[in-house]
C-alpha positions as CSV (number, residue, x, y, z in Angstrom):
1,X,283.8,90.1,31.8
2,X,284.8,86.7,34.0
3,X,285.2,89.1,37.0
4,X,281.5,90.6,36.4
5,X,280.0,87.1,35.8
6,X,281.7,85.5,38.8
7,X,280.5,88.4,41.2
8,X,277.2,88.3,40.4
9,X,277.4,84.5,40.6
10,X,278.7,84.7,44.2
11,X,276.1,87.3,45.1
12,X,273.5,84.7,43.8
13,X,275.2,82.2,45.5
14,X,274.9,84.3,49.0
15,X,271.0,85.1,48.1
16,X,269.9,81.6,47.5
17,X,271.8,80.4,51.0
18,X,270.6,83.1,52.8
19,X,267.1,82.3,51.5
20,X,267.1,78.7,52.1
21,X,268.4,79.6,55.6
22,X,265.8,82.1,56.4
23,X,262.8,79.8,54.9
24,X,264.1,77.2,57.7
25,X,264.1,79.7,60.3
26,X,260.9,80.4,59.6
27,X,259.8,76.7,59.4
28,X,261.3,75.8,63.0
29,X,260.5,78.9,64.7
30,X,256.9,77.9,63.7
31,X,257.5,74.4,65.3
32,X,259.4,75.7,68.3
33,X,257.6,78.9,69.3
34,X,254.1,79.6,69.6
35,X,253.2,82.0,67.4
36,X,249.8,82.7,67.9
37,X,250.7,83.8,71.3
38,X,250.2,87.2,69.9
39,X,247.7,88.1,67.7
40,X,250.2,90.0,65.3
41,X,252.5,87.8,65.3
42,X,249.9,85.1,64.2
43,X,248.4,87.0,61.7
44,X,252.0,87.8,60.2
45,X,253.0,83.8,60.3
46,X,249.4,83.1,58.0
47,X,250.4,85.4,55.6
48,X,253.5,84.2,55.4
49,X,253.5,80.3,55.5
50,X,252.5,79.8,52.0
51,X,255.2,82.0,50.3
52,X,257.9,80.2,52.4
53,X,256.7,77.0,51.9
54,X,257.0,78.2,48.3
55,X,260.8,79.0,49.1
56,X,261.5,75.6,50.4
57,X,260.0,73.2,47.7
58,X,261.5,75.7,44.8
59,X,265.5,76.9,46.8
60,X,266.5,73.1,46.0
61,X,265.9,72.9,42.4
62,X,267.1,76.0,41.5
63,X,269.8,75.7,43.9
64,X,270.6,72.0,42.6
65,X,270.3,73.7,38.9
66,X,273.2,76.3,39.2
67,X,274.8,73.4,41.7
68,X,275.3,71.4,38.5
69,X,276.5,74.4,36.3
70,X,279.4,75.0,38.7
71,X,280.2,71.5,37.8
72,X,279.2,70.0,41.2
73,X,281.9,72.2,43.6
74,X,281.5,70.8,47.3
75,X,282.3,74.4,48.2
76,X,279.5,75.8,46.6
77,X,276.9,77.4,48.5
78,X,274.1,76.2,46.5
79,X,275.3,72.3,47.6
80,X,274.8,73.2,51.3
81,X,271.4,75.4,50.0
82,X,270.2,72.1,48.4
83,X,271.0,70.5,51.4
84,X,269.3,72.6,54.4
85,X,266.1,72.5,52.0
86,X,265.9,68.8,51.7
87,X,266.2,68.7,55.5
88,X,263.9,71.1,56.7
89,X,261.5,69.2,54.0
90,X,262.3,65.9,55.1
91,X,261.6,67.2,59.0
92,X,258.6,69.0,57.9
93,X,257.1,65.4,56.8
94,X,258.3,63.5,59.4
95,X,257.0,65.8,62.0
96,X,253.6,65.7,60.5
């Protein structure tokens, strides 16, 4: 049973990283790129904004939540999660 729990805890692990990443990829490729160049493109980045804004205010608390049930590892994924969340938020505010 440990080796069924801890597999599916890494693959959570991967999916909440991978997520935060993504949701700040999407973030600065909004501030870097101009996406309205082409209408499609445009039209894809409205729908989108809200659910990955969505992704970045909620990855750090969940992320922080299983953080603190692996007993605050520094190798966990979810620390470095947690972390590219916080900045991406902290850039979104300062950027205005």
């Amino acid at each position: 049973m440990g080796d069924s729990f801890t597999a599916k805890n890494k693959k959570t692990e991967r999916l909440v990283f991978f997520l935060s990443l993504g949701a700040s990829a999407f973030w600065g490729i909004g501030k870097v790129m101009d996406v309205y160049q082409f209408a499609a493109v445009g039209a894809v980045y409205e729908l989108l904004w809200l659910p990955f804004l969505t992704l970045l205010v909620g990855l750090p608390l969940v992320s922080f939540v299983f953080w603190a049930k692996e007993k605050f590892k520094l190798s966990s994924l979810y620390l470095y999660a947690t972390l590219i969340c916080a900045a991406t938020l902290i850039g979104m505010i300062a950027s205005g």
